[in-house]
FIVO-675440 format. One line per field, with one value per residue (C-alpha): residue number from 1; residue in three letters; x, y, z. Coordinates in Angstrom, 3 decimals. Layout:
BEGIN
i = NUM:...;
aa = ALA:...;
px = X:...;
py = Y:...;
pz = Z:...;
end
This chain:
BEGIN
i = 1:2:3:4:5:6:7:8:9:10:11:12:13:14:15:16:17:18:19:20:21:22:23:24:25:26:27:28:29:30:31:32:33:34:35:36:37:38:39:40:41:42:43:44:45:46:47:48:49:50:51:52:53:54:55:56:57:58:59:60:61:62:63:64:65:66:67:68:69:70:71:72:73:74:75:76:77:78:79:80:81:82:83:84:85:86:87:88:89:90:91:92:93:94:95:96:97:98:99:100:101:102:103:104:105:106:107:108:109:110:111:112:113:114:115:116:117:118:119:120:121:122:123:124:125:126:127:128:129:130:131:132:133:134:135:136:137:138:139:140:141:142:143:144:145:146:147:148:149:150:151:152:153:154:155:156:157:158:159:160:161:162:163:164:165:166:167:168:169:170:171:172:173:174:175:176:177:178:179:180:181:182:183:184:185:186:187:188:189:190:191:192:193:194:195:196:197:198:199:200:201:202:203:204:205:206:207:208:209:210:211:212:213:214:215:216:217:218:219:220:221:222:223:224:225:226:227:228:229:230:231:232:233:234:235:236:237:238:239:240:241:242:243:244:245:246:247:248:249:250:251:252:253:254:255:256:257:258:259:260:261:262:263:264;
aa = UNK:UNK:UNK:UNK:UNK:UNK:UNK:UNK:UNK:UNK:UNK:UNK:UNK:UNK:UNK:UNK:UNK:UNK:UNK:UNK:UNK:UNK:UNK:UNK:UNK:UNK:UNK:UNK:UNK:UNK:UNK:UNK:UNK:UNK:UNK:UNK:UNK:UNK:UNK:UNK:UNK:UNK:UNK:UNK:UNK:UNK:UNK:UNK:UNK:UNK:UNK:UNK:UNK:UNK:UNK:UNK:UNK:UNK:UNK:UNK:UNK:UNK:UNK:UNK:UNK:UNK:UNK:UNK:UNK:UNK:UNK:UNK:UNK:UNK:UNK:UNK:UNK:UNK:UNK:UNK:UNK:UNK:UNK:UNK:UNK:UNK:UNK:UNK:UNK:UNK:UNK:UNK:UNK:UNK:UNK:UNK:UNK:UNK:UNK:UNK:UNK:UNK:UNK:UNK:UNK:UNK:UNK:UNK:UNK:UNK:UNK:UNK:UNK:UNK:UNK:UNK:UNK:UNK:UNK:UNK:UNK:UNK:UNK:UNK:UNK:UNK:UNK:UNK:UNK:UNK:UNK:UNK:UNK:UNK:UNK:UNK:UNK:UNK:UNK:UNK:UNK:UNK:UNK:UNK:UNK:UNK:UNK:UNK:UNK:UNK:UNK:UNK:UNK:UNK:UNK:UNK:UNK:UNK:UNK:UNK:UNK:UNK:UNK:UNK:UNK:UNK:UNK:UNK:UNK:UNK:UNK:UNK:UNK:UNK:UNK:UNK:UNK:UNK:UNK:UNK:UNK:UNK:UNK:UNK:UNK:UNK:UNK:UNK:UNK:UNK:UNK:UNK:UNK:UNK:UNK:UNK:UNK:UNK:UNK:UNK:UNK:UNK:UNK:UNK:UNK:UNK:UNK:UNK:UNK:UNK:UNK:UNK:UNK:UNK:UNK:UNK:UNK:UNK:UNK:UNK:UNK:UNK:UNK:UNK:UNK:UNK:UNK:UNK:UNK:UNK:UNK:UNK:UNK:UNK:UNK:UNK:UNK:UNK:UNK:UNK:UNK:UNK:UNK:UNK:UNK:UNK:UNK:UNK:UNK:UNK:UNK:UNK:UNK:UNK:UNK:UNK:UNK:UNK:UNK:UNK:UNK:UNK:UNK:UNK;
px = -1.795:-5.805:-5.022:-1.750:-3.161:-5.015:-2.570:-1.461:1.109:4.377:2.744:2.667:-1.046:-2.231:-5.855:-6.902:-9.592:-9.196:-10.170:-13.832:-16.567:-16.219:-12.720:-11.461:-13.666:-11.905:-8.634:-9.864:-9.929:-6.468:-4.645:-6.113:-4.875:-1.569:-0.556:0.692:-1.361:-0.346:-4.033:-4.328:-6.463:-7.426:-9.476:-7.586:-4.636:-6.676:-9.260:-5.953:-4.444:-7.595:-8.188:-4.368:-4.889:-8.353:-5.829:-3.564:-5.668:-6.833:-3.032:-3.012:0.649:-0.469:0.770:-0.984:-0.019:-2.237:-2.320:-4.402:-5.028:-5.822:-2.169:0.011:3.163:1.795:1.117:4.659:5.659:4.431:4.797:8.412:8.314:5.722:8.387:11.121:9.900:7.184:8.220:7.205:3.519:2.183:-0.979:-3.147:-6.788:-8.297:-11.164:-11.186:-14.200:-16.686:-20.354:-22.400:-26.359:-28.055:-29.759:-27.101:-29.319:-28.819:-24.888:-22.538:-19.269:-17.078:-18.743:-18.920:-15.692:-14.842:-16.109:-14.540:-11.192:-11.730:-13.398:-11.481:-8.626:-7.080:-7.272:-5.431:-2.506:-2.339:-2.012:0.276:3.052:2.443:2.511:6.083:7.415:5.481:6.686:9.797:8.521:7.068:4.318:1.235:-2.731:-4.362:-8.169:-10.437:-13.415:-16.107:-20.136:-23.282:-22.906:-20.631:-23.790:-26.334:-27.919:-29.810:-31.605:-29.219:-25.786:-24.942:-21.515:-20.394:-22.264:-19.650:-16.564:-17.330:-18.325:-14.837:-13.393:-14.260:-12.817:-9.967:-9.673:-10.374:-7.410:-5.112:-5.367:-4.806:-1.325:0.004:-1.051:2.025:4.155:2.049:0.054:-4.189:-6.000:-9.340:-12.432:-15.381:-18.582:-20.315:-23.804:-26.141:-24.162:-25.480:-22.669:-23.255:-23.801:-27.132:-28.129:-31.034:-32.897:-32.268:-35.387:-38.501:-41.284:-38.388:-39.243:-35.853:-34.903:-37.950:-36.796:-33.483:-34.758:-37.228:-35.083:-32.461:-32.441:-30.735:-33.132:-31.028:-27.924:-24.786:-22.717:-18.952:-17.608:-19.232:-16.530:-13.703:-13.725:-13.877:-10.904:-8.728:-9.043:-8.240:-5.459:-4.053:-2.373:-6.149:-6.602:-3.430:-5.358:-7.874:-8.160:-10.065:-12.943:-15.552:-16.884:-20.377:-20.544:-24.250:-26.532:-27.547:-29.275:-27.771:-28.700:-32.391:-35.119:-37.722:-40.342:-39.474:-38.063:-41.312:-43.556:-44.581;
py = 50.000:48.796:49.588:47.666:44.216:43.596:44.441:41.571:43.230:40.754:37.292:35.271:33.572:30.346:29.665:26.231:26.812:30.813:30.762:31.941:32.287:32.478:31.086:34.235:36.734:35.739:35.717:39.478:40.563:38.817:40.335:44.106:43.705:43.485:39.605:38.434:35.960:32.228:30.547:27.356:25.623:22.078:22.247:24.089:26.655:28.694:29.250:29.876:32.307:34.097:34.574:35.791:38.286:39.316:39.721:41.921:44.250:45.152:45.686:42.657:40.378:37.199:33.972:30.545:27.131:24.328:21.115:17.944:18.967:15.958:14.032:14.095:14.270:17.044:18.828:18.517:19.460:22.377:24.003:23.484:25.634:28.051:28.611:28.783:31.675:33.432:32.604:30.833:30.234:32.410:31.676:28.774:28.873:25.253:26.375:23.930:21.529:20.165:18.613:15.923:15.813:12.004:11.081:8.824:5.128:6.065:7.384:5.004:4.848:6.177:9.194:9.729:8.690:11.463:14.096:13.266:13.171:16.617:18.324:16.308:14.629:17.060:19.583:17.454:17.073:20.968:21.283:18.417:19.662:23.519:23.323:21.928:25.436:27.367:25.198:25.968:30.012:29.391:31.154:30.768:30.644:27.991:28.721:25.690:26.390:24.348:25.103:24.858:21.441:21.231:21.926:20.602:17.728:18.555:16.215:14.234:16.382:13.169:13.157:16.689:16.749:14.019:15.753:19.356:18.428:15.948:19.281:21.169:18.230:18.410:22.078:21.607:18.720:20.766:23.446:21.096:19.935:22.991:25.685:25.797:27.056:29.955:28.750:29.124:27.066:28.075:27.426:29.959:28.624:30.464:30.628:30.535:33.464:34.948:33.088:32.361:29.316:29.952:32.023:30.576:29.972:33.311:34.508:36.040:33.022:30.378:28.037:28.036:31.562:32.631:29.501:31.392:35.452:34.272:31.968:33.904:36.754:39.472:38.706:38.116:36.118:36.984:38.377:36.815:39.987:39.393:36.882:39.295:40.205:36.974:35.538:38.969:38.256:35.167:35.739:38.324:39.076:39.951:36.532:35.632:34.298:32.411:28.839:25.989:28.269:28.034:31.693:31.009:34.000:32.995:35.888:34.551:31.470:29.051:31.387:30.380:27.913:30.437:31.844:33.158:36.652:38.049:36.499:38.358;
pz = 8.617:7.769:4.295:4.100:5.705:2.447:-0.058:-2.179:-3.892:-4.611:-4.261:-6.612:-6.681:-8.528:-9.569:-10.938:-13.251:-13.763:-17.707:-17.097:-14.321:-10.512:-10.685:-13.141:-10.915:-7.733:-10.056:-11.207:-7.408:-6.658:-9.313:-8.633:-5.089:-6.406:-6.852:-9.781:-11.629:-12.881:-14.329:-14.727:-17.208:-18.845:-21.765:-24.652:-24.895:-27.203:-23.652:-21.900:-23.889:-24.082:-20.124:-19.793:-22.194:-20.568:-17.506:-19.203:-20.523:-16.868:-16.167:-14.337:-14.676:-15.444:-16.865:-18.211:-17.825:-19.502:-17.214:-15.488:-11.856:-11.062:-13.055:-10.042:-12.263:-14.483:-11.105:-9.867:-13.371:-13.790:-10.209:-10.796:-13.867:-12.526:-9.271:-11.996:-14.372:-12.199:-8.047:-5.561:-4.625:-1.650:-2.682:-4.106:-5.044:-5.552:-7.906:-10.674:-10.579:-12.656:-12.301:-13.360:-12.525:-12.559:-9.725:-7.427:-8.501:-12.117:-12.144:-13.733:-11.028:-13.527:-13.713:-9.464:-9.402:-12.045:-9.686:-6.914:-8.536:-9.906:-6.877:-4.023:-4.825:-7.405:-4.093:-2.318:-5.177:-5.826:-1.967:-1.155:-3.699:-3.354:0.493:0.364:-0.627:1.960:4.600:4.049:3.603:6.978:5.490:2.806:1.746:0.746:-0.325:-1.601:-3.348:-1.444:-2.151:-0.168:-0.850:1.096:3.735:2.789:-0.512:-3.604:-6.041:-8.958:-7.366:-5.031:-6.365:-6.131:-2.862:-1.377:-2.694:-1.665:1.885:1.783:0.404:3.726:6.034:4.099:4.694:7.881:8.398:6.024:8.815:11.512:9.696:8.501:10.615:12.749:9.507:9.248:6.457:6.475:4.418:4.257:2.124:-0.157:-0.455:-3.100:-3.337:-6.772:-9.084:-12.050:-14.644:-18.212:-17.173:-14.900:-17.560:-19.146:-15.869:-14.963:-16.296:-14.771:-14.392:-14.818:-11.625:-10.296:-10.763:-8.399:-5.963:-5.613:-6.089:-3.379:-0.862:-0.685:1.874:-0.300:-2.740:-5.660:-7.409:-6.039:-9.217:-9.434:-8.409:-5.034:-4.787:-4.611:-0.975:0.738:-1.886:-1.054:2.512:2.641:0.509:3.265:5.939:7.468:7.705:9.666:12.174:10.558:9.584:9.058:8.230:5.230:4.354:2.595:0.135:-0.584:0.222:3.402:1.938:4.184:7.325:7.019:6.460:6.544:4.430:1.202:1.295:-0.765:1.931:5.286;
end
C-alpha cells in the first residue's frame, strides 16, 4: 500500500519551464514515477524539442508546448489543447521564473515589474485556469516553485525576493480556497544547486562557493536530482493531507545561523 501512495502513474503533469535545470530534474522525477509529461517552454521550439526528446529517451511520455506564462490568453489557449490531445491536468508545477540582480535604488521599474510578472503573477494565471478542471475532478496538485527568498533578502535580488515570498502567500491562500475540492497546493524551496548555471563559482577558492560548501550544514550543493523526492510527494497521494506548506530542499541552510559547518 506504501509503495502505491507514491506512484504517479496515469496523471497527466505540467511543468512551466521544464527545458533545462531544476525545473527538467523535478520533471525527470515526475515522469519516472509514472506521469505523463506536457513541458512547457518560452524561449525557442528548437530548446523545446530538445528537452522532449531528452524525455523520451529515458522512456518517459512527454509532450511540448511553446507559450507566454505570463499571456493570459496564450495560457487558456494552450491548456485547452494540452486537455484535448494529452488529458486533463492532475498536476501543475509553477517552475518557470527568471532573475535580474541590480541593487533595488538602481533597478529601472520595468525590469522589477518584469520579475514579478514572471515569478508571481504568471503563478497565479497557470493556477487560476488549471484549477478550474480539478475542481470539477474534485481532486489535484498544485506545486509552486518558491526559494529561500521566499525567507529571507540578499543583496541586488530585491525583486525576485518580493515575488517568491508573494509566491508562498499565494500558496498559502491558494490552499485556503481550494482545499475543500481535494486539491493541495503546495510550494519547493530549493536551496543553492550545482546547475550549469552556478557553475563557474563552483570552484575551490571562489568566495561564494566556500560561503555555501561552508554555511550549509550538509556541506555541499544540493544536485537537481535532490529535487525529485519532495516534487514526487507532493505530486501524490502521500501528500493528501498536506497543504499550504513550503518544503525547503536546501541542505539545512535555512535551519541555522550558526558557525560555518568547517568550524568547531
Amino acid at each position: 500500500m506504501s509503495v502505491n501512495l507514491f506512484d504517479l502513474t496515469g496523471k497527466v503533469a505540467l511543468v512551466t519551464g521544464g527545458t533545462h535545470g531544476l525545473g527538467q530534474a523535478m520533471a525527470t522525477g515526475l515522469g519516472n514515477a509514472g506521469a505523463t509529461l506536457v513541458i512547457n517552454g518560452a524561449s525557442s521550439q528548437e530548446k523545446l524539442d530538445k528537452a522532449v526528446e531528452y524525455y523520451k529517451a529515458l522512456g518517459i511520455k512527454a509532450y511540448g508546448y511553446l507559450f507566454d506564462v505570463t499571456n493570459e490568453a496564450l495560457v487558456i489557449k494552450n491548456i485547452a489543447a494540452i486537455e484535448k490531445k494529452v488529458g486533463n491536468i492532475d498536476i501543475l508545477v509553477n517552475n518557470a521564473g527568471i532573475i535580474k540582480r541590480t541593487p533595488l535604488e538602481d533597478m529601472e521599474v520595468e525590469d522589477f515589474e518584469a520579475v514579478i510578472k514572471v515569478d508571481l503573477v504568471s503563478p497565479f494565471i497557470m493556477s487560476k485556469h488549471v484549477v478550474k478542471g480539478m475542481i470539477k475532478r474534485k481532486e489535484g496538485k498544485i506545486i509552486n516553485i518558491c526559494s529561500m527568498m521566499s525567507e529571507l533578502g540578499r543583496n541586488t535580488v530585491g525583486a525576485y525576493a518580493a515575488a517568491k515570498g508573494g509566491l508562498k502567500m499565494l500558496t498559502q491562500n491558494m490552499a485556503t480556497e481550494w482545499a475543500k475540492h481535494n486539491i493541495q497546493t503546495n510550494g519547493i524551496g530549493p536551496g543553492y544547486f550545482a546547475t550549469s548555471q552556478t557553475a563557474p563559482i563552483r570552484v575551490d577558492g571562489h568566495p561564494f562557493n566556500e560561503f555555501i560548501v561552508n554555511r550549509t550544514p550538509a556541506a555541499r550543493w544540493g544536485d537537481p536530482d535532490d529535487l525529485q523526492g519532495a516534487a514526487i510527494f507532493l505530486s501524490s497521494k502521500a501528500s493528501d493531507f498536506v497543504n499550504g506548506q513550503v518544503i525547503y530542499v536546501d541542505g539545512g541552510i535555512l535551519a541555522t545561523i550558526g558557525k560555518p559547518s568547517n568550524e568547531d
